[in-house]
C-alpha positions, 0 to 999 in steps of 0.5 A, spaced: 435 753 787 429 750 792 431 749 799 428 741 803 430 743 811 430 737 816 432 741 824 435 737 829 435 731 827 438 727 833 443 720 833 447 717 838 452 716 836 461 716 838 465 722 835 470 726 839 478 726 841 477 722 847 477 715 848 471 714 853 467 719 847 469 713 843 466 708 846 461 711 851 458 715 845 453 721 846 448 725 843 448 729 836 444 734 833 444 735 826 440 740 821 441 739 814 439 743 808 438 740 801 438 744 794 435 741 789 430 743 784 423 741 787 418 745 781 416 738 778 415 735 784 410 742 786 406 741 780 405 734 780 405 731 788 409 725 786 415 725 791 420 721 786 421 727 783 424 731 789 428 728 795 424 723 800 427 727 806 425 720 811 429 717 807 435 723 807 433 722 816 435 714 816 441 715 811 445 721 816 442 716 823 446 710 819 452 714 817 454 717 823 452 711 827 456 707 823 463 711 823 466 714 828 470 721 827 476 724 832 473 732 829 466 734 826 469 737 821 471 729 818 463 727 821 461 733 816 464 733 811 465 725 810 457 726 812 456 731 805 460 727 800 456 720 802 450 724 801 451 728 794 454 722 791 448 717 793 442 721 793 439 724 786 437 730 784 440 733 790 446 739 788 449 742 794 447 741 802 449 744 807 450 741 814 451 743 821 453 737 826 452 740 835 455 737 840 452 738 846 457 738 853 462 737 849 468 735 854 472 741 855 472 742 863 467 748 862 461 749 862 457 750 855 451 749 851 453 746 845 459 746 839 457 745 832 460 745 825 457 747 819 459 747 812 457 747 806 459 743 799 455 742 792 457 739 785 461 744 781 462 744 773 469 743 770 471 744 763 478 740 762 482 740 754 486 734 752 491 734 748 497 729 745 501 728 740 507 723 742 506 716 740 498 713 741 495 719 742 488 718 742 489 712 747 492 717 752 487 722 751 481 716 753 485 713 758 484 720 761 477 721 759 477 713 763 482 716 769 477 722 770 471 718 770 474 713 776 476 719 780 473 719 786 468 725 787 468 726 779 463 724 774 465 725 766 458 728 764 460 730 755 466 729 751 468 732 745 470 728 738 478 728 738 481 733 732 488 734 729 491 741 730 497 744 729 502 745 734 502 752 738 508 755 741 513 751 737 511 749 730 518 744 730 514 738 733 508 733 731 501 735 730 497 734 736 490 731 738 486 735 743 479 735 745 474 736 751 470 735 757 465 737 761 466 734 769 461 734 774 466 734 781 466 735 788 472 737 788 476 743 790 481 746 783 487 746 787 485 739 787 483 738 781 488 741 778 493 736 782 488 730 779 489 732 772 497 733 774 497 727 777 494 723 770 499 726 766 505 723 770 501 716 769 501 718 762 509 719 762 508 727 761 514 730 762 515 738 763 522 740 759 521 744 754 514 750 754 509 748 749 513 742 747 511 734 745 508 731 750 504 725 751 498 727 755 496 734 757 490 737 761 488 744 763 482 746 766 479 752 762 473 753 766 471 752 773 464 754 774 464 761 775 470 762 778 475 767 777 482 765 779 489 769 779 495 764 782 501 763 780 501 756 779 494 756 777 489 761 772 481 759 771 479 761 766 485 758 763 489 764 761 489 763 753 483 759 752 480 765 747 486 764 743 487 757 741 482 754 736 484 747 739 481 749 745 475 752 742 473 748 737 471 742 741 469 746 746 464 750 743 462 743 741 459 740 748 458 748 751 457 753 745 453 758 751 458 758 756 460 764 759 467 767 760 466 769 766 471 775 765 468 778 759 463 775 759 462 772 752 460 765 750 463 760 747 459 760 741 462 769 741 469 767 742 470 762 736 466 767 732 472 773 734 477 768 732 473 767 726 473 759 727 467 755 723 461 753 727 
């Protein structure tokens, strides 16, 4: 990924813990990074197809101007979300915020946070088999895409499969999504948990009826081995339910463990294409 630097931009601007740093304001520093792709711009000179670093300028001056934070660390992150959500084509940015004489009763140069924060690629199965079951998995494709910090990029069509675990139920509608989401998995795992309970999910009996449920099988690359949260999802590679609408929007997504593709992974479980 191709980087766009801009170094100490300075504001003047009102953030700290102290009442008087509210008011009276001080200068800041900000160095910001930008990754985007820059190739098209590089072989044809036209700036709308990169990122218009006067305008990234004017838009962090404004921002920090307009908005007063007790922490750096609310002023930087705050800072990254407004700029990945309102700028295109800009996939991850790392900022670094300085304070210089920050008030702390001894002598010092300058402080400063620095973080960095991207888009990640999320992929969520549904699936229902209690009362309108299509309408409860679109409801959670429309409570996804309202999320703040979340963007349904493709959806799956819906398909009847059998039950897993306990056959003694009705059969279930299941699809997938992809999500684009700036959110961390833990947070976007309490999300999904939280648009389940709005379904009326209830958890009583494993592998049982339910309304609405959402499991994230992927999570970029990411390998995660929680006790209350597994990515990849740990039976994924074994349920056509799964693999079946997700071979459908990302045929070639690696497993990042065994690194087979979806495609692979649908062929071992000697499912149609």
């Amino acid at each position: 990924m191709d980087k766009i630097t801009i170094q100490n931009l300075e504001v003047f601007a009102r953030h700290g813990v102290f009442p008087e740093e509210n008011t009276l304001g001080q200068k800041f520093t900000v160095t910001t990074a930008l990754y985007t792709d820059t190739r098209k711009a590089g072989r044809t000179d036209d700036l709308t197809a990169s990122i218009h670093y006067g305008e990234i300028c004017q838009k962090i001056e404004q921002y920090l101007t307009a908005h007063t934070f007790k922490l750096l660390e609310r002023a930087a992150e705050s800072l990254a979300e407004m700029l990945l959500l309102e700028t295109p084509r800009l996939h991850k940015v790392q900022i670094e915020i300085k304070k210089p004489w920050a008030p702390i009763g001894l002598p010092l140069e300058t402080v400063s946070v620095t973080i960095e924060r991207e888009w990640h690629t999320a992929y969520i199965a549904l699936g229902s088999n209690m009362g309108d079951k299509e309408q409860y998995l679109r409801q959670a494709v429309k409570a996804l895409d309202h999320t703040p910090y979340c963007k349904v990029a493709k959806v799956s069509s819906f398909l009847v499969t059998e039950p897993y675990g306990v056959t003694d139920q009705d059969d279930f509608l299941n699809g997938c999504l992809m999500l684009r989401t700036l959110l961390t998995p833990r947070e976007l795992l309490d999300v999904l948990h939280k648009i389940e309970q709005e379904a009326g999910r209830e958890r009583i009996i494993r592998w049982g009826p339910r309304t609405l449920d959402l499991d994230i099988i992927f999570y970029d690359d990411l390998i995660i081995e929680e006790d209350d949260l597994c990515i990849p999802h740990a039976d994924m590679h074994r349920r056509d339910f799964v693999l079946k609408p997700l071979l459908e929007i990302a045929p070639y997504k690696h497993h990042p463990c065994s690194r087979r593709t979806v495609q692979e992974l649908c062929q071992e479980l000697c499912l149609p294409e």
